[in-house]
C-alpha positions, -999 to 999 in steps of 0.1 A, spaced: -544 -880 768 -545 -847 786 -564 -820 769 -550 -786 760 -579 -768 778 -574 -733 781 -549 -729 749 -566 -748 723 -595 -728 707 -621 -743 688 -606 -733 653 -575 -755 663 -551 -729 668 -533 -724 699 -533 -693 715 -502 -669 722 -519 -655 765 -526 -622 742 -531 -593 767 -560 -576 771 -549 -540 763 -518 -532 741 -489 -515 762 -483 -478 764 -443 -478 756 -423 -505 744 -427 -522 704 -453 -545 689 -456 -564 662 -486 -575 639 -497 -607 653 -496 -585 689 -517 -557 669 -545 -569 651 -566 -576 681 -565 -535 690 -569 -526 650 -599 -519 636 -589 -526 599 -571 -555 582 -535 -560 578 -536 -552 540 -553 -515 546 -529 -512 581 -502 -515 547 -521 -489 529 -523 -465 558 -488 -467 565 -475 -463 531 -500 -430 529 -485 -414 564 -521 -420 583 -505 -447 605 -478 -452 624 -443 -457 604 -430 -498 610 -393 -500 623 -374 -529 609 -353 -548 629 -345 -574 612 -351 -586 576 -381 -601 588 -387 -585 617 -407 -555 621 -422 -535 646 -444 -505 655 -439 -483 683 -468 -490 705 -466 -449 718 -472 -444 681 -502 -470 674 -519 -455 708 -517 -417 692 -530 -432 658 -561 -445 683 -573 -417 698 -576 -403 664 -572 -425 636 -585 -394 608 -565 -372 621 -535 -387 626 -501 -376 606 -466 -393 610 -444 -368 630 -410 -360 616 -382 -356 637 -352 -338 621 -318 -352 637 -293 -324 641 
């Protein structure tokens, strides 16, 4: 039987070819996130709900997305950060 090698880590799981840094521009989701955030999925929750993360679009009902333009600002500053508002006219 040929083995797995290279996608098959020792937990069992197979991995997804994550890449190493998160994009500048484009959307991400969760499972593409958690490797570049510091803090676990049920404070990213918290954060968001506060305003000190970046705001989730949702695409679907159970699809959702941040902007990864967003999560790099929230980065460079995570304490400081502050959702911006943009008024539609």
């Amino acid at each position: 039987m040929a083995r797995k090698s290279a996608d098959v880590q020792r937990t069992g799981e197979v991995s997804v070819n994550a890449p190493q840094t998160l994009p500048a521009v484009g959307f991400s989701r969760w499972e593409q996130l958690r490797q570049f955030i510091p803090v676990s999925r049920e404070t990213w929750r918290k954060l968001v709900k506060e305003g000190r993360a970046p705001q989730p679009q949702r695409w679907t009902e159970r699809c959702t997305v941040y902007s990864n333009e967003e999560v790099h600002r929230w980065m460079k500053n995570p304490a400081a950060y502050q959702v911006q508002i943009s008024i539609a006219v």
